[in-house]
Biopython code that builds the backbone (N, CA, C, O; Angstrom):
import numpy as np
from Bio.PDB.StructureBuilder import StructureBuilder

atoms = [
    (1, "UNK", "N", (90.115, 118.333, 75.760)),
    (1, "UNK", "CA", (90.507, 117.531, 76.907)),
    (1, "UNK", "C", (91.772, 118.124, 77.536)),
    (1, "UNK", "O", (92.664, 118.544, 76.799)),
    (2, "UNK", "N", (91.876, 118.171, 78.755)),
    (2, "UNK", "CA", (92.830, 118.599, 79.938)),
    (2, "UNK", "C", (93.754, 117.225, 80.398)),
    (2, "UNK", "O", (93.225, 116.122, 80.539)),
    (3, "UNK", "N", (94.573, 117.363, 80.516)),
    (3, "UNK", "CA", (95.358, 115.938, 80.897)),
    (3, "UNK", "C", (96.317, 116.247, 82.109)),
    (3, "UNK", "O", (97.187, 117.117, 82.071)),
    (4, "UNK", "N", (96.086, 115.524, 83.068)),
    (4, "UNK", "CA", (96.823, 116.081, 84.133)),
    (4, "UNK", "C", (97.815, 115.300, 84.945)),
    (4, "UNK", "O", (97.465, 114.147, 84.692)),
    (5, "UNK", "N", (98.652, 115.229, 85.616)),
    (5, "UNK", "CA", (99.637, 114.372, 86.080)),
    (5, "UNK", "C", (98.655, 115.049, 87.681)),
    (5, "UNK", "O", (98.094, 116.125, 87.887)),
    (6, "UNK", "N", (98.888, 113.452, 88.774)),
    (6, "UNK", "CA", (99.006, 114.066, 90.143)),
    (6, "UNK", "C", (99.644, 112.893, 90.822)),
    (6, "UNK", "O", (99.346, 111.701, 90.889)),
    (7, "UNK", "N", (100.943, 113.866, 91.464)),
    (7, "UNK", "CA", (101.166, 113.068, 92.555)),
    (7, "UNK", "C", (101.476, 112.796, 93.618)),
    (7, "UNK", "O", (101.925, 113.739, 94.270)),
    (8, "UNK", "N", (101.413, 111.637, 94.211)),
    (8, "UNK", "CA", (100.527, 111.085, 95.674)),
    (8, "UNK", "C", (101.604, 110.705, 96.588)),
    (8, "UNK", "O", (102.532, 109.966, 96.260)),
    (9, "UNK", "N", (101.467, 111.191, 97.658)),
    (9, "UNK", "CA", (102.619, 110.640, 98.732)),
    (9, "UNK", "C", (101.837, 109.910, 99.751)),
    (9, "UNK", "O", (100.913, 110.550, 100.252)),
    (10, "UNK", "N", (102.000, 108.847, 100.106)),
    (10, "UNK", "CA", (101.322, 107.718, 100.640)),
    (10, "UNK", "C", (102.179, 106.658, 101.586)),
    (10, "UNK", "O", (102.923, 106.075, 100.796)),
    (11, "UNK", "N", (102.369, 106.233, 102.696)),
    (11, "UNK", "CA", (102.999, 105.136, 102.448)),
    (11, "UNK", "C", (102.282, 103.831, 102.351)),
    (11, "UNK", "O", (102.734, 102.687, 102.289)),
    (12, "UNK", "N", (101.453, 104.131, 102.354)),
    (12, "UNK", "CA", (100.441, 102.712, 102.110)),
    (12, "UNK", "C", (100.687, 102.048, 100.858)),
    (12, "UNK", "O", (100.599, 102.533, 99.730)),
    (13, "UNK", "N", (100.993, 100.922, 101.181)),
    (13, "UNK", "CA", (100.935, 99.809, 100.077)),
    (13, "UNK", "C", (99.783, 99.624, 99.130)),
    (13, "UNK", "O", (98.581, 99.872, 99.234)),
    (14, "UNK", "N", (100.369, 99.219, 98.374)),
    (14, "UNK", "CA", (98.813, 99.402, 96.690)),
    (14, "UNK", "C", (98.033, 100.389, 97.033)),
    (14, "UNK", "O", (96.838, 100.189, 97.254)),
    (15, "UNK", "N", (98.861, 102.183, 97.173)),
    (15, "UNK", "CA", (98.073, 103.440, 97.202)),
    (15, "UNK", "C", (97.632, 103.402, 95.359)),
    (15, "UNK", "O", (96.687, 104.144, 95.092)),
    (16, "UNK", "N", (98.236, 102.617, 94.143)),
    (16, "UNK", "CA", (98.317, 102.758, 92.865)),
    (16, "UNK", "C", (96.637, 102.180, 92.380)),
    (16, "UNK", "O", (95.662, 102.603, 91.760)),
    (17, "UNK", "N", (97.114, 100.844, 93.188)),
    (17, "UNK", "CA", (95.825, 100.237, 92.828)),
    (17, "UNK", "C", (94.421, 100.942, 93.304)),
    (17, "UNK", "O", (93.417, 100.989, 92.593)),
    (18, "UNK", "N", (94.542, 101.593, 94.896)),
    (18, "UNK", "CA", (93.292, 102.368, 95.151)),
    (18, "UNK", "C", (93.062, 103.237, 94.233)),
    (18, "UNK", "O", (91.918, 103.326, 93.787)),
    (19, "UNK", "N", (93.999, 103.992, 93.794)),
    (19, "UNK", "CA", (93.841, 105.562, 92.581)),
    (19, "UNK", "C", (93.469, 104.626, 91.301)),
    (19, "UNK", "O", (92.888, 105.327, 90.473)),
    (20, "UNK", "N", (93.548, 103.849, 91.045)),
    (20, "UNK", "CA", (92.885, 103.490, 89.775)),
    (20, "UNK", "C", (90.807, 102.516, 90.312)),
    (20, "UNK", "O", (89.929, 101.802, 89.827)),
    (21, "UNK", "N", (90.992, 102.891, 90.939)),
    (21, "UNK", "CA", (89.188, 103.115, 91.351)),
    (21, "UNK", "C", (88.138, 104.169, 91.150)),
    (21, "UNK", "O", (86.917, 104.287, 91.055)),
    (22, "UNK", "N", (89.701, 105.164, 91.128)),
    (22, "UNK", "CA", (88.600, 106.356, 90.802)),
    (22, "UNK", "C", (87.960, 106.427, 89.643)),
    (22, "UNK", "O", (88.126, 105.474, 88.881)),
    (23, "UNK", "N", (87.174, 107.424, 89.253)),
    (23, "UNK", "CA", (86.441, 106.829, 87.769)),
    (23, "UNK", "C", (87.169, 107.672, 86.709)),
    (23, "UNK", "O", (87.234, 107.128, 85.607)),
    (24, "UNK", "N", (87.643, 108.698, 86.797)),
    (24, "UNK", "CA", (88.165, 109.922, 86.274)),
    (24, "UNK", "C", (90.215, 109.486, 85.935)),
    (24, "UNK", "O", (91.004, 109.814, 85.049)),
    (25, "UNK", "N", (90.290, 108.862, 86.846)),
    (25, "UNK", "CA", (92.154, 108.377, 86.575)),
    (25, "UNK", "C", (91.934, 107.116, 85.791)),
    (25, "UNK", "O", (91.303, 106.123, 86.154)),
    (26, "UNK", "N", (92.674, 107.356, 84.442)),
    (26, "UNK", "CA", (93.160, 106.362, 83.467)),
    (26, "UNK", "C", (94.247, 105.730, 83.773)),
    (26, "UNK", "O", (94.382, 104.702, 83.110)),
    (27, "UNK", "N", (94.886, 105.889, 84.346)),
    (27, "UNK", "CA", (96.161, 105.324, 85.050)),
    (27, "UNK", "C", (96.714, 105.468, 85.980)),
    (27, "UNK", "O", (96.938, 106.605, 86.394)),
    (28, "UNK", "N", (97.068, 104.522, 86.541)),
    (28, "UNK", "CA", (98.315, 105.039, 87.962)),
    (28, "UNK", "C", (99.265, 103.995, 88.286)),
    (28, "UNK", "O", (99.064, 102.879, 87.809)),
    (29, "UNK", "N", (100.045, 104.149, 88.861)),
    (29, "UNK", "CA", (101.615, 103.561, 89.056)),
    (29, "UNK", "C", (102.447, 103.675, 90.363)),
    (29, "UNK", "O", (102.462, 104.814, 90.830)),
    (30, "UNK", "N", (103.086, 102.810, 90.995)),
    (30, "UNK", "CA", (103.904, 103.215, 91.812)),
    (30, "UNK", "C", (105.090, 103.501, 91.180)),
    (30, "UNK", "O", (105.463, 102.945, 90.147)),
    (31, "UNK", "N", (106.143, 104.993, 92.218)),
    (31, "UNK", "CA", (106.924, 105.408, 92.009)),
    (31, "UNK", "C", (107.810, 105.291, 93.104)),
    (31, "UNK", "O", (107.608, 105.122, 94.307)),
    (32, "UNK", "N", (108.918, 105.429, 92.371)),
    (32, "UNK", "CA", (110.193, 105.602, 93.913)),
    (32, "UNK", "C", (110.142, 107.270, 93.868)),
    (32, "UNK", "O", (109.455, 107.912, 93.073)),
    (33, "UNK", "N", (111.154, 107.924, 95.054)),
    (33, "UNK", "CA", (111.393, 109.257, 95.282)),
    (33, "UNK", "C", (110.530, 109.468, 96.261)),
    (33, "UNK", "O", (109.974, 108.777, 97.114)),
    (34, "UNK", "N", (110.550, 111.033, 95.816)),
    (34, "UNK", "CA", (109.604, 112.035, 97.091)),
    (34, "UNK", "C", (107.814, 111.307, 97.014)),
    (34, "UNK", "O", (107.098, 111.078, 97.989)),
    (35, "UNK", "N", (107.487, 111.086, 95.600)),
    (35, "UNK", "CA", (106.204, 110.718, 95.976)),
    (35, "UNK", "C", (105.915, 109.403, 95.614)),
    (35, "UNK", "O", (106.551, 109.183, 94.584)),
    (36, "UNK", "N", (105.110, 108.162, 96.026)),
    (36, "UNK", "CA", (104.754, 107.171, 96.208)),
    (36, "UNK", "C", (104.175, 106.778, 94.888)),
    (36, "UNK", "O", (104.596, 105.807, 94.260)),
    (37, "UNK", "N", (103.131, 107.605, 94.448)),
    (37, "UNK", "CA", (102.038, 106.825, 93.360)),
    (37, "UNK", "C", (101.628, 108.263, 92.244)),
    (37, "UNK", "O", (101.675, 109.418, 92.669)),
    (38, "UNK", "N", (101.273, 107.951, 90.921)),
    (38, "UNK", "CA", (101.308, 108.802, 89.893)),
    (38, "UNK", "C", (99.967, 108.427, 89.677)),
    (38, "UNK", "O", (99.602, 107.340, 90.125)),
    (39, "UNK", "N", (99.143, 109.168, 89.044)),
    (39, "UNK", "CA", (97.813, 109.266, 88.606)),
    (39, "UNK", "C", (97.444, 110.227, 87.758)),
    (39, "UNK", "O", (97.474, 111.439, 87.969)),
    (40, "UNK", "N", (97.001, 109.519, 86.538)),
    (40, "UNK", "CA", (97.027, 110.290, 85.289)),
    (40, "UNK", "C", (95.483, 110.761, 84.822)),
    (40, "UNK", "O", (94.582, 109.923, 84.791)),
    (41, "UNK", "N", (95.329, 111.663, 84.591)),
    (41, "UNK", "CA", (93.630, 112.188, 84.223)),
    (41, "UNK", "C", (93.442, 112.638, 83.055)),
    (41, "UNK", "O", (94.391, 113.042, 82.382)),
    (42, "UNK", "N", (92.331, 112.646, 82.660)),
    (42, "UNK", "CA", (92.278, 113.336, 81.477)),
    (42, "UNK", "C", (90.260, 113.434, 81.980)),
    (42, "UNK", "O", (89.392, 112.599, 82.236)),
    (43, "UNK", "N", (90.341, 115.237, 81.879)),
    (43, "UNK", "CA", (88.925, 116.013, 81.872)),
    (43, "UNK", "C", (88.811, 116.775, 81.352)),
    (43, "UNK", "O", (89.901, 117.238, 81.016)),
    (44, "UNK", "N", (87.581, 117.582, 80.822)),
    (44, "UNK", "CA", (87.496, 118.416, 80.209)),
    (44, "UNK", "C", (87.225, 119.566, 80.423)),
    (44, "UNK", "O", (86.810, 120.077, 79.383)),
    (45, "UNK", "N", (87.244, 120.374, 81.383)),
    (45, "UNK", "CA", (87.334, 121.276, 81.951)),
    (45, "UNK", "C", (88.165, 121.224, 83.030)),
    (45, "UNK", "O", (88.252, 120.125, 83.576)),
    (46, "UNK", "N", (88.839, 122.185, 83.507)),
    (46, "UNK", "CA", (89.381, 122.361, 84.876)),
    (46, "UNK", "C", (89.138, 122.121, 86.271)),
    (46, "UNK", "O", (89.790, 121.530, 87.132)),
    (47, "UNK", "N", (88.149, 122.665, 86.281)),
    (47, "UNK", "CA", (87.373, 122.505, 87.471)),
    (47, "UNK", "C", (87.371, 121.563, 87.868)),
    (47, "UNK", "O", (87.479, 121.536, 89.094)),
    (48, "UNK", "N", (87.228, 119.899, 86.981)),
    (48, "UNK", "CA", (86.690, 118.679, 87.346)),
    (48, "UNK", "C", (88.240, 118.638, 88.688)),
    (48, "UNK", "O", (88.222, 118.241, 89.854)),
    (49, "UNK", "N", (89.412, 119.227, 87.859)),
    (49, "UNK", "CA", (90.587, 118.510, 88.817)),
    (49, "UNK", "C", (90.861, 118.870, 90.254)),
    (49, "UNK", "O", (91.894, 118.703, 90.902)),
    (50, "UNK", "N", (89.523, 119.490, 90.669)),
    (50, "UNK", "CA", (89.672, 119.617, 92.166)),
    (50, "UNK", "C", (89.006, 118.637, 92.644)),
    (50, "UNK", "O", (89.229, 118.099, 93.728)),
    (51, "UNK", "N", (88.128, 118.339, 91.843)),
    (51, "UNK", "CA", (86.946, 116.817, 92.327)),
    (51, "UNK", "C", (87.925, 115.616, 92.482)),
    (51, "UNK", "O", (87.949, 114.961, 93.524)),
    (52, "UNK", "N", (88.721, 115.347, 91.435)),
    (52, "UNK", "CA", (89.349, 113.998, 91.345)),
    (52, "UNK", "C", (90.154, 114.101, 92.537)),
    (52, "UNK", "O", (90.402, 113.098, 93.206)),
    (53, "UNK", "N", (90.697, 115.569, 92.931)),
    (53, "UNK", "CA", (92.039, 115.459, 93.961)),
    (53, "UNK", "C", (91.271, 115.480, 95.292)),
    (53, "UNK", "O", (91.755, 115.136, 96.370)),
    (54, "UNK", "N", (90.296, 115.825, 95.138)),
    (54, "UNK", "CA", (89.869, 116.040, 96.902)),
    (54, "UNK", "C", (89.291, 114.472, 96.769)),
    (54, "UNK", "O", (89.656, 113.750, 97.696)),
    (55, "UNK", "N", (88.598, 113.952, 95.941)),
    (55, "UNK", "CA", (89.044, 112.197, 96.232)),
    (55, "UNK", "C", (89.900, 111.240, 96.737)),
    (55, "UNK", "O", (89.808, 110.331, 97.562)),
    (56, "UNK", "N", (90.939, 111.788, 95.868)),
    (56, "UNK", "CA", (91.903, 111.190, 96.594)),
    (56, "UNK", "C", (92.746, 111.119, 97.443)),
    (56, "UNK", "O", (93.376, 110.121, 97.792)),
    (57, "UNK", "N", (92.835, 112.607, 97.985)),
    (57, "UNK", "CA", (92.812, 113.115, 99.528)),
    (57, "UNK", "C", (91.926, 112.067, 100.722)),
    (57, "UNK", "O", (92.455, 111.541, 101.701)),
    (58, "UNK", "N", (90.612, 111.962, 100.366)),
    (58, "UNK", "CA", (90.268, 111.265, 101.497)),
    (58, "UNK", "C", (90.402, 109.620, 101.051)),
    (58, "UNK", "O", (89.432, 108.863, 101.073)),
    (59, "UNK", "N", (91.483, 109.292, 100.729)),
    (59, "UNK", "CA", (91.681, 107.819, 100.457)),
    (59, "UNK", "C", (92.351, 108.075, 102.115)),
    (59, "UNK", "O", (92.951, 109.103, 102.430)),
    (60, "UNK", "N", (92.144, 107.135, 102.870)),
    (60, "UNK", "CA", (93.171, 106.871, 104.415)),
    (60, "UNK", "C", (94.599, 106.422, 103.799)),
    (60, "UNK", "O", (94.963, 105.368, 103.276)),
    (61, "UNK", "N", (95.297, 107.706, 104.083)),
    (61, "UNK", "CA", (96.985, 107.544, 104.333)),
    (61, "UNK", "C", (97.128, 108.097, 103.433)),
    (61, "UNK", "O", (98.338, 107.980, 103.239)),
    (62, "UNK", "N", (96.649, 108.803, 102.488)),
    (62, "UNK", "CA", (97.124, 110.106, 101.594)),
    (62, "UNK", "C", (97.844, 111.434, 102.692)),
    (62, "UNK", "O", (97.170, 112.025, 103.536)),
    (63, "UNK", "N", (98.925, 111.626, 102.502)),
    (63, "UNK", "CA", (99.477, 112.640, 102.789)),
    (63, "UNK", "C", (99.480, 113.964, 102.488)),
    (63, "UNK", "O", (99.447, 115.020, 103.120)),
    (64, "UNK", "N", (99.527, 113.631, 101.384)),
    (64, "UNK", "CA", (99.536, 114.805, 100.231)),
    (64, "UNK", "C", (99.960, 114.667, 98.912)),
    (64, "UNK", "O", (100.742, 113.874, 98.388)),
    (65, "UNK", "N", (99.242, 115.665, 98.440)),
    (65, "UNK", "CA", (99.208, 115.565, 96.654)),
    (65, "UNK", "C", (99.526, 116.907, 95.973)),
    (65, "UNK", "O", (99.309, 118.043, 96.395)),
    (66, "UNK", "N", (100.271, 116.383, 94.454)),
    (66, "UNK", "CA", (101.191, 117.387, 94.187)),
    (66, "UNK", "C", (100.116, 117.381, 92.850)),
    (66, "UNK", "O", (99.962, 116.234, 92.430)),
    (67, "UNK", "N", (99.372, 118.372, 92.123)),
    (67, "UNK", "CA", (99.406, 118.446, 90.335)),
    (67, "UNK", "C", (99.699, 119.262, 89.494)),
    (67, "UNK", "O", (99.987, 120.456, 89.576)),
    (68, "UNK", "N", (99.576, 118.245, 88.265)),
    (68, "UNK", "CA", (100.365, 119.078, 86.989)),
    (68, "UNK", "C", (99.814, 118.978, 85.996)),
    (68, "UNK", "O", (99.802, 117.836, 85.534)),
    (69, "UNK", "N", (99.123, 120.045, 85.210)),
    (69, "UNK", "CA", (98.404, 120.057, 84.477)),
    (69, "UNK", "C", (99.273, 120.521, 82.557)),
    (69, "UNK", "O", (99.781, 121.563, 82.144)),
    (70, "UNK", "N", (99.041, 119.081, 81.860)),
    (70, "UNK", "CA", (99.407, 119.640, 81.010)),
    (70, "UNK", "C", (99.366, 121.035, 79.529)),
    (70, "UNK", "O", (98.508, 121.393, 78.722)),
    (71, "UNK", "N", (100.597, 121.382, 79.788)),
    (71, "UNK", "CA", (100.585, 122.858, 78.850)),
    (71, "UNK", "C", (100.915, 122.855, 77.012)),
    (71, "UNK", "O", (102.022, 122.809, 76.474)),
    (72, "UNK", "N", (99.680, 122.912, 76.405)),
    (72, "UNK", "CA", (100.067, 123.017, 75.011)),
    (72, "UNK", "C", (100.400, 124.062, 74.469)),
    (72, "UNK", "O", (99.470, 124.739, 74.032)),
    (73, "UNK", "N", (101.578, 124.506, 74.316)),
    (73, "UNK", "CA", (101.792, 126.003, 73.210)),
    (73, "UNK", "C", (100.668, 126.349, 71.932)),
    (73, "UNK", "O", (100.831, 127.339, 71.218)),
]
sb = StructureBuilder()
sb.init_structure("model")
sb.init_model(0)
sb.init_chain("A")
sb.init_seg("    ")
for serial, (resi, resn, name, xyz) in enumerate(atoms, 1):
    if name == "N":
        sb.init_residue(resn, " ", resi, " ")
    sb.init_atom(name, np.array(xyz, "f"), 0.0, 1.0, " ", f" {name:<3s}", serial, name[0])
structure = sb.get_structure()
């Protein structure tokens, strides 16, 4: 399993609650700072994390999205 951080700059209100619709994000949260909302994944291959992000790209009022894929030594 791949576990990935992404996050969402939005100003739309409950952008957290839409990202937890998706089927693939186990979690999400609003944040203060540069970006709005956090969304946590976990897939098993790589690839899947262009699927989940171009999802949530076309949520209306996604701005843009930042990810981070976690690194095990």
């Amino acid at each position: 399993m791949v576990k990935e951080v992404i996050l969402v700059k939005s100003p739309k209100k409950l952008i957290a609650a839409r990202l937890r619709k998706i089927k693939k994000i186990t979690e999400s949260f609003p944040v203060s700072g540069q970006f709005d909302a956090v969304a946590v994944i976990d897939v098993k291959e790589l690839f899947e994390i262009k699927d989940v992000t171009t999802e949530i790209q076309k949520i209306p009022g996604v701005e843009r999205t930042e990810t981070m894929v976690e690194v095990n030594p």
